[in-house]
Structures are given as structure tokens and as C-alpha cells.
MIGUTI-223657 format. One record per residue (C-alpha): residue in three letters; x, z, y. Coordinates in steps of 0.25 Angstrom, whole numbers, padded with zeros to 4 digits, always signed. Layout:
BEGIN
alaXZY/...
***
This chain:
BEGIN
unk+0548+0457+0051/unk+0559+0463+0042/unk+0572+0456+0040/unk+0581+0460+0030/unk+0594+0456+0025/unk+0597+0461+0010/unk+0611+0456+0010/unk+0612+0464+0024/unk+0619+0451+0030/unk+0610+0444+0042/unk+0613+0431+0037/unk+0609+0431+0023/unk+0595+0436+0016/unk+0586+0440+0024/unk+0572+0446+0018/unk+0560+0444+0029/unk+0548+0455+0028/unk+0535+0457+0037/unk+0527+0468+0039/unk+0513+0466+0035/unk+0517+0451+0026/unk+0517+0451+0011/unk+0528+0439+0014/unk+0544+0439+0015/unk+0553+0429+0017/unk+0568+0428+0013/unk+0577+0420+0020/unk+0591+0415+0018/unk+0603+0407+0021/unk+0607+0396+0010/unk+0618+0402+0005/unk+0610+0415+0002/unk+0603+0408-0008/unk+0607+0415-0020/unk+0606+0426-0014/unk+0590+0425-0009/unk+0586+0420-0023/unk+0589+0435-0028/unk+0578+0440-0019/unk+0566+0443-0023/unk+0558+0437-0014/unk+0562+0423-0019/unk+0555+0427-0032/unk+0542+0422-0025/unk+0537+0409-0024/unk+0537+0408-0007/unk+0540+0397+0004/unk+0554+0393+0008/unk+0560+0388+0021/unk+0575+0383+0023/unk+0580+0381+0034/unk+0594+0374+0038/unk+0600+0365+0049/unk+0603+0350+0045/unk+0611+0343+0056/unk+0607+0350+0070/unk+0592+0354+0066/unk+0586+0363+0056/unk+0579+0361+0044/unk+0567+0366+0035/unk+0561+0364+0023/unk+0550+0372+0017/unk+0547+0374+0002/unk+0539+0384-0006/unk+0538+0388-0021/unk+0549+0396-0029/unk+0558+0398-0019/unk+0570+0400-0029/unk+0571+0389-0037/unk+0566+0380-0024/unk+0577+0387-0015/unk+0588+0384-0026/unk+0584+0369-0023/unk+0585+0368-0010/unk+0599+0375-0012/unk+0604+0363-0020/unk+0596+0351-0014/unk+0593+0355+0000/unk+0606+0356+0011/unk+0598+0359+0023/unk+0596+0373+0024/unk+0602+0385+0026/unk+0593+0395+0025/unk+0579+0398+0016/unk+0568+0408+0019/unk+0557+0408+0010/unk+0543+0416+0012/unk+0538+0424-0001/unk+0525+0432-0001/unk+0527+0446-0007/unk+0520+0451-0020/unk+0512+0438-0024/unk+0520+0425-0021/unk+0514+0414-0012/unk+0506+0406-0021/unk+0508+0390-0021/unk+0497+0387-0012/unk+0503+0397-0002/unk+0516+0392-0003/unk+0514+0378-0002/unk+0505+0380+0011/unk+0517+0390+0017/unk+0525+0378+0014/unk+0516+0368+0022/unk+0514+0375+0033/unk+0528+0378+0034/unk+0532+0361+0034/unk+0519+0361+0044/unk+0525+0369+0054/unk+0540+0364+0053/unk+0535+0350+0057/unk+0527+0354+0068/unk+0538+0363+0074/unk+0548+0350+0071/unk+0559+0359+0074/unk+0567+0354+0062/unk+0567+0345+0050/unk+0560+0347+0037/unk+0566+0344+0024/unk+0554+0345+0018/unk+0550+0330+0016/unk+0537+0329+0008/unk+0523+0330+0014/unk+0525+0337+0026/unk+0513+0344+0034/unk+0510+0337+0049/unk+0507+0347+0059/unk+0494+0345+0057/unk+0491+0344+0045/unk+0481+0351+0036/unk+0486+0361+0027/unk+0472+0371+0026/unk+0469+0365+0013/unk+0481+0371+0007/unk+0475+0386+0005/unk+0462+0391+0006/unk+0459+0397+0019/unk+0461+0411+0016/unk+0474+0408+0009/unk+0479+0398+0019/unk+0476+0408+0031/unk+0486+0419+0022/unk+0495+0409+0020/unk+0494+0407+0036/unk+0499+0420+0039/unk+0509+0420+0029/unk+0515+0407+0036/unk+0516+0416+0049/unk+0524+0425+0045/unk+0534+0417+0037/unk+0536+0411+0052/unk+0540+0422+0058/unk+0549+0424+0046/unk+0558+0409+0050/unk+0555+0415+0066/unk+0563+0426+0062/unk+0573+0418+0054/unk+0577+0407+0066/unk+0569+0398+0058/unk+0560+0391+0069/unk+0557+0378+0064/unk+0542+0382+0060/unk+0537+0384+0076/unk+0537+0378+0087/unk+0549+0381+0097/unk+0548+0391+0107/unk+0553+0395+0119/unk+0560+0409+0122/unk+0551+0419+0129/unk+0553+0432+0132/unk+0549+0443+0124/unk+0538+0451+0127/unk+0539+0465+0127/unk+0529+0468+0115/unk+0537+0461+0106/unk+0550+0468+0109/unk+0546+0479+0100/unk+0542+0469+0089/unk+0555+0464+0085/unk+0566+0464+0074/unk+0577+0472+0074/unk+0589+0466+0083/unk+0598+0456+0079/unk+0612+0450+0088/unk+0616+0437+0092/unk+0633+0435+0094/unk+0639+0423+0096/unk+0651+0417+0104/unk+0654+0404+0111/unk+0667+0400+0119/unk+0670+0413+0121/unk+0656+0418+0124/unk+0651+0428+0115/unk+0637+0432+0117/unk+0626+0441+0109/unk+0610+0441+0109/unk+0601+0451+0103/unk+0588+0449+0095/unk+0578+0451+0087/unk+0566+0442+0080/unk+0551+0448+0087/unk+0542+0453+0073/unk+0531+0443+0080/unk+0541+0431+0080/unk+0551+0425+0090/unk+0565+0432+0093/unk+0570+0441+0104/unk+0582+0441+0111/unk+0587+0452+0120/unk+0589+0453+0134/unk+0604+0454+0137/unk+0608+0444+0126/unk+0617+0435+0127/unk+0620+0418+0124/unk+0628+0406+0126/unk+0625+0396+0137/unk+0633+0384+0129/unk+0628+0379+0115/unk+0636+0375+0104/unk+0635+0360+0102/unk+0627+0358+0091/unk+0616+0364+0099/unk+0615+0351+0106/unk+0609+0345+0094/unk+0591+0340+0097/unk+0589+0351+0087/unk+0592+0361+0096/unk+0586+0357+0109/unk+0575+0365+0110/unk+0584+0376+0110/unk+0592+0370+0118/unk+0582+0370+0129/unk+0578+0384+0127/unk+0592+0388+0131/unk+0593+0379+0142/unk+0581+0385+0149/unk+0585+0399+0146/unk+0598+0397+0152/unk+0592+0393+0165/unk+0580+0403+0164/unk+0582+0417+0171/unk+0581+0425+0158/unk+0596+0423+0155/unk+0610+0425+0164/unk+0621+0415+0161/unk+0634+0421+0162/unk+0644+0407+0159/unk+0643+0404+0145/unk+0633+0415+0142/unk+0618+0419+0146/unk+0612+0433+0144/unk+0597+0434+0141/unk+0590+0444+0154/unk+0578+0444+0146/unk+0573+0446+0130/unk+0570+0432+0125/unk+0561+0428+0114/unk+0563+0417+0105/unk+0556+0410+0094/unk+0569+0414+0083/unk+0582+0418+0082/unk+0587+0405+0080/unk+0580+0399+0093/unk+0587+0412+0099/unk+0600+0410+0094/unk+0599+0395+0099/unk+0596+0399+0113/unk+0606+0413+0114/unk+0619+0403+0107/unk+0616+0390+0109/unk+0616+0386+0094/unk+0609+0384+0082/unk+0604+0398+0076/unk+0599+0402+0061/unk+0589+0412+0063/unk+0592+0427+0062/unk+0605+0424+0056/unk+0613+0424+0069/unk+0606+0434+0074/unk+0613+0446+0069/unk+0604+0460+0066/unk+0610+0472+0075/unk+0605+0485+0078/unk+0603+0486+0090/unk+0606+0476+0104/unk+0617+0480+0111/unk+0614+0469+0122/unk+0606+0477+0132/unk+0617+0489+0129/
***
């Protein structure tokens, strides 16, 4: 996977690419609107996902069609989100069939993860419900591999509200050599500053170095239900031997993966994260120097 940033600045555009898929996506924070609608890839007619944090939990909705004139919308009416990426198809545009199945599949997953609210309201698919007669066998099976790769795109962006949770696990040596280039994560609390190093896995999940460092307290609004998951994931790392407390901070004695950056910020910093957009790209880690 091939992450770009047009503007050179890690927290604005940023163009996804894969080897071997004739998709792309384009994701971007809210205020970058204007910004994102001079690109071409909004040209197509593709499927959107924007994603925010209402109160302490996040927030999805998922639309398809022509992305600029449905974006522009959501601008004005919508308050919830923060960030939009939208999936296009290079060459020929995702026909509407494509696109509205993309779309269900998308609502389908969401509510089986229940990892967040929905602001989609109207019709939405159960976990097992039947959407085969959508497409054609052929086309649905396409359209199947389409869907996989625009998840390994949110993976990558700390959206996670599509999959189940999972726990952090550490990485095997194959997939060391199968990863992005490496991004840093700085941060400081009461006086404790810390700094972890990572990088999303090409095959999905996020890695974090060996060495790297985090905050034992959270802030307070981690407390919230929405975070408890992570909560407990950081409890038991703390009291697992992969890490060493050292008073306010821990240091990791081990790589770790985790499913996204977001779940990786959570865990290293005790707060609330938004995908690769704290995680800063570097050349190269200076934590095992």
C-alpha cells in the first residue's frame, strides 16, 4: 500500500494506492474539503465513508453516488464527521449496482462490529441478511474483492469500526519485511514525554517497535464506555511481561502488532487517536539507537 500526501502535510490529503488493484481511495479531514474536491479522483462516481466522534464514540455513515455534489451535502447538513474517504475504481467508474452493494456491505459489516453508531438511518442490513441478489455471481464475487481491499485502506487510516476488535499480538518475523515506511508517535503528559515508532503491515494490522515508549495514566475522557475495550487491552499489557514500567511511563521489550494505528495510539497514550494522522511519517526509528 502506497500513501501519499500531495500537500506534503501528514494531516491533510492523503491518496491511497495498491499494487495489483484498479481501485484508489482519497481520504481527508473535513476542513480539507475544498481542497479534495480539486482532485481528480472525485471526478468518479465511487463510495464514501465519513467518519467523526459524536460525544465519547465515533461515528459512520456510508453513502455512494457522485461523491462531490453528495459530499458538499454532508458539509452543510451533516455535523458529525471529521474525516471522508471515498473508494473510486480507476479507468471505468464503479457502476450503480457496484456501488450500492459496496455500500450495503459496508452498513452490513458496521452493525456486526457495533463498534460505533451509524448515521445512516434508512433500511439497514442485519448481520445476516441476504444481499447475493444484489449482483450476479461473477460481478458480486469482483465486487467481493474490491470490498477487501477498501478495508485494508480504513485498517490503515485508524478507521476500525468495520472488524471485529482485536487483541495486540506480536509480530511475526515474516511480516516485518512487509511493512510501510516508518512513522513516530510523541506525546507528553505531567511532565512525561514519551515516543513509539511504527508502521502499518502491507497485509493489515500495525506495528510497533520494540523500545517504544507510553504513558501508564490516560487522559480522563478515556474513561468514557466507548473506550473500554481499549482500556482493557492496556491493562493487561501493563501487567504482561512484554512491557517494563518505569513510574509514569512503560517501555514495549518486544514488537507489537495491533489491528490500526488508532487502537495503537490508544494503548501507547491512553487516549483517543485518529488513525495515521498522529502518527507522524520519519525516515528512519531512532528508538533502538
Amino acid at each position: 500500500m502506497h500513501l501519499y500526501y500531495p500537500s506534503g502535510d501528514g494531516a491533510g490529503v492523503c491518496v491511497l494506492r495498491k499494487d495489483n488493484w484498479n481501485g484508489g481511495a482519497l481520504s481527508f479531514p473535513r476542513e480539507r474539503l475544498d481542497e479534495a474536491l480539486q482532485r481528480q479522483e472525485l471526478t468518479r462516481n465511487g463510495v464514501y465513508v465519513l467518519w467523526g466522534i459524536e460525544g465519547q464514540s465515533a461515528k459512520l455513515y456510508v453513502g455512494e453516488g457522485k461523491t462531490p455534489d453528495r459530499l458538499k451535502k454532508h458539509a452543510l447538513k451533516r455535523e458529525f464527521w471529521s474525516r471522508a474517504v471515498v473508494f473510486v475504481r480507476e479507468g471505468v467508474s464503479l457502476d450503480k449496482a457496484d456501488q450500492l452493494y459496496l455500500e450495503r456491505r459496508l452498513l452490513q459489516l458496521a452493525r456486526c462490529a457495533n463498534r460505533c453508531e451509524l448515521d445512516n438511518t434508512k433500511d439497514l442490513p442485519e448481520c445476516d441478511s441476504d444481499l447475493t441478489e444484489m449482483l450476479p455471481e461473477a460481478k458480486r464475487a469482483a465486487a467481493e474483492l474490491f470490498l477487501s481491499e477498501m478495508l485494508l485502506c480504513l485498517r490503515a487510516l485508524g478507521i476500525p469500526e468495520f472488524d471485529s476488535e482485536e487483541e495486540p499480538s506480536q509480530a511475526p518475523p515474516s511480516e516485518a519485511s512487509n511493512i510501510e515506511p516508518w512513522r513516530v508517535l510523541t506525546t507528553s503528559r505531567n511532565g512525561c514525554q514519551i515516543r513509539a515508532f511504527g508502521r502499518s503491515l502491507v497485509g493489515g494490522g500495525f506495528l510497533v517497535q520494540k523500545r517504544s515508549t507510553g504513558l501508564v495514566d490516560s487522559v480522563p475522557s478515556f474513561e468514557a464506555p466507548a473506550f473500554v475495550n481499549a482500556r482493557r487491552k492496556r491493562q493487561e499489557l501493563l501487567e504482561s511481561p512484554d512491557v517494563k514500567v518505569d513510574g509514569s511511563t512503560f517501555e514495549l521489550l518486544r514488537d507489537l502488532k495491533f489491528a490500526n494505528p488508532s487502537m495503537a495510539e490508544k494503548v501507547m497514550a491512553g487516549r483517543n487517536g485518529n488513525g495515521l494522522a498522529s502518527w507522524i511519517p520519519t525516515e528512519s526509528p531512532e528508538v533502538n539507537s
